[in-house]
N, C-alpha and C positions, 0 to 999 in steps of 0.2 A: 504494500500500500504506500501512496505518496502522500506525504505531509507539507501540507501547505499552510504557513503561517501568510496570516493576510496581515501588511504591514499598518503603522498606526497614518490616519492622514495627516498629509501635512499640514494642509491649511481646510480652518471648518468656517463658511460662512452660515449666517443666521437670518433667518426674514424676519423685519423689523417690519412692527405695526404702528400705521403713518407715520411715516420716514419722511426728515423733514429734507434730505438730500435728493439730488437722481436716483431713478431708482428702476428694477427691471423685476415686475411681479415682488416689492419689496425687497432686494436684494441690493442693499448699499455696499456691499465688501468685491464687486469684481474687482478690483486694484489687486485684490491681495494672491490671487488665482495667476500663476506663473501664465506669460501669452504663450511666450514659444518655448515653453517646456511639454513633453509627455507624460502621461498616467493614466491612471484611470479616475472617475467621478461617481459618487452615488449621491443620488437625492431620497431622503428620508420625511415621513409624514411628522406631524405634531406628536402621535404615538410613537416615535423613534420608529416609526414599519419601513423596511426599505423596498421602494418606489421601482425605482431603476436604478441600475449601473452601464456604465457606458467608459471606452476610453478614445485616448486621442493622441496625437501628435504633439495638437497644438490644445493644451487644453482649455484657455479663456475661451478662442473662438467657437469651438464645439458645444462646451456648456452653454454660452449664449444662445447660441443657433435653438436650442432647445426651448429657448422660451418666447425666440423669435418667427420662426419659421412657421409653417401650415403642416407640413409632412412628419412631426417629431410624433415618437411613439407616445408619449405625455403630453399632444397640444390639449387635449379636453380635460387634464386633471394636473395642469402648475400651479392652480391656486392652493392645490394639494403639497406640494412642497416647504420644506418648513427650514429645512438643512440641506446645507451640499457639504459634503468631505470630500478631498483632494487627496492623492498620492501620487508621489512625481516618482514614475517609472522609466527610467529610461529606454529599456531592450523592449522593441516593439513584440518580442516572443513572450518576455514575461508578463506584459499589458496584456495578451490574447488569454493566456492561463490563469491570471489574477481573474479578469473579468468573466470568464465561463466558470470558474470557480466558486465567483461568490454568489453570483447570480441563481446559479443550483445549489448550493449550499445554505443562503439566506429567502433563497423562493423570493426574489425580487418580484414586484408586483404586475409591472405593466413589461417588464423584458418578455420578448415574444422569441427572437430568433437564441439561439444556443441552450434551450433551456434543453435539459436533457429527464427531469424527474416529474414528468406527465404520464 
């Protein structure tokens, strides 16, 4: 059997209720979300349930996209996000196993594709 420790995030951002800065679905902390770093992201409910996980290259721009775009697995439930956590993964092999790991391990909510425990 393989042992995989899921590493702690690096950076946790928090949705702030009326936020009196710019703001994206309440989320004053993208500054703190590395641009052109890799990882992975999960976004967690108000009950700590985690949502989705997802990774990326480039992780500010992705995360964003998710609360911008039409086509995200989560456009009809980001009012539902409450937390994002960060891990800065470099090796785009270790992002691909991190994230189909936690994703079936924590039964991510709205994750459709790699789930494997249906």
């Amino acid at each position: 059997m393989i042992n995989i420790t899921i590493p702690e995030p690096h950076v946790s951002i928090t949705k702030q209720v009326d936020p009196e800065l710019s703001n994206i679905y309440g989320f004053t902390d993208f500054h703190l979300i590395p641009r052109d770093m890799g990882g992975i992201f999960m976004f967690y409910n108000e009950n700590d349930e985690l949502l989705f996980v997802g990774k990326a290259r480039k992780l500010r721009p992705r995360i964003k996209k998710h609360f911008e775009d039409t086509v995200s697995v989560i456009k009809m439930n980001r009012e539902e996000v409450t937390k994002i956590d960060v891990c800065l993964i470099g090796d785009p092999v270790h992002r691909e196993i991190y994230e189909t790991y936690i994703i079936n391990e924590y039964k991510a909510k709205y994750n459709v594709d790699k789930v494997l425990y249906k």
